[in-house]
Steps between C-alpha positions, in 0.01 A plus 500: 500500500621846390317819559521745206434885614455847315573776578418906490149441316232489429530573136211561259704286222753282642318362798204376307701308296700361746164419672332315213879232501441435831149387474606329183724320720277447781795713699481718756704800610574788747482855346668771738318747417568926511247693649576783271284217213275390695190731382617549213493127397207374743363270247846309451559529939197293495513305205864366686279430845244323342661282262684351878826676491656714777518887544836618685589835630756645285507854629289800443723631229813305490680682732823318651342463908856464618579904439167628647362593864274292696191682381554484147549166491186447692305711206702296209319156703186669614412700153549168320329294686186747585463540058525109497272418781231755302496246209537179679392319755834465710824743515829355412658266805861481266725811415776518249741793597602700195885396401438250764650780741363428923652664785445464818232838522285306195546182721301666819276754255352217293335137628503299258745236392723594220564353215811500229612259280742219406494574117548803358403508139621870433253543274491866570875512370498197280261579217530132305228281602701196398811632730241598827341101412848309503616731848188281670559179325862465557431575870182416593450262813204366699384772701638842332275811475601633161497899485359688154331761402106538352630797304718390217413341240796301499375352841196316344694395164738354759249358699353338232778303423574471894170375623402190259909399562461528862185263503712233246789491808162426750457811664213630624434907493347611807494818713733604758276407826432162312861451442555537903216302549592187369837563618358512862650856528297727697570894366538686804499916471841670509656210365724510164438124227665469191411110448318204692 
């Protein structure tokens, strides 16, 4: 079991698409979402929710929670979470920092469990979907979260190469609380996973 997560959407364009491969596939995902997007692309918000994938806190507007105070980190959480909880019927129980960057303020400020990744794609950098699907393959292992980005579109030409491969080598796509779930991990707030 791998989970596969996006990042920094939704997107009017990209997401969709990325959407439709993973019903295809019967896959699901975790989207960390901005809350910047969140109005602005409601209908793709809940089109994610309802079609059994998870919605992560990515940050308010992608701002890196390691350089700011106490109670602008709270509003980065808070704002995203409030524009989410609007649409759906829960707010987000995962966050993705931005760059990954935590310090010991964003520890205390925020509680919920945080969660990075094991394989970067750098699909952000990276703009050959063949290149960002080979970076997974070559290093892909039972348990990984897998970090890209529902922006590009790169990202979905690479995950549609990525995801039917993935299933050939026997893994299952699931979310990020699944993931910990079968791997008995309980996600406790204020802590830091990359893998299970």
């Amino acid at each position: 079991m791998v989970a596969l997560t996006f990042d920094d959407g939704p997107h009017p364009i990209v997401t969709p698409r990325i959407l439709n491969l993973l019903k295809q596939y019967n896959a699901r995902a975790t989207f960390f979402v901005l809350g910047n997007r969140v109005d602005s692309y409601a209908d793709v918000l809940q089109r994610e929710y309802t079609e059994g994938h998870e919605i992560g806190n990515h940050s308010y507007n992608h701002a890196s929670l390691s350089k700011l105070g106490e109670q602008e980190i709270a509003f980065q959480v808070q704002e995203t979470d409030e524009r989410i909880s609007h649409l759906l019927p829960t707010a987000p129980v995962l966050l993705r920092p931005p760059y990954g960057a935590i310090n010991d303020a964003a520890r205390e400020a925020i509680q919920k469990p945080f969660v990075l990744w094991s394989i970067d794609t750098q699909d952000w950098k990276n703009r050959s979907s063949g290149a960002i699907a080979s970076e997974v393959l070559e290093k892909v292992k039972d348990g990984d979260i897998i970090l890209m980005h529902d922006i590009h579109t790169e990202s979905v030409d690479a995950a549609i190469e990525l995801i039917p491969k993935l299933m050939e080598k026997g893994y299952q796509l699931v979310t990020v609380s699944e993931l910990a779930a079968y791997k008995n991990v309980t996600l406790e707030n204020g802590e830091k996973y990359t893998d299970f």
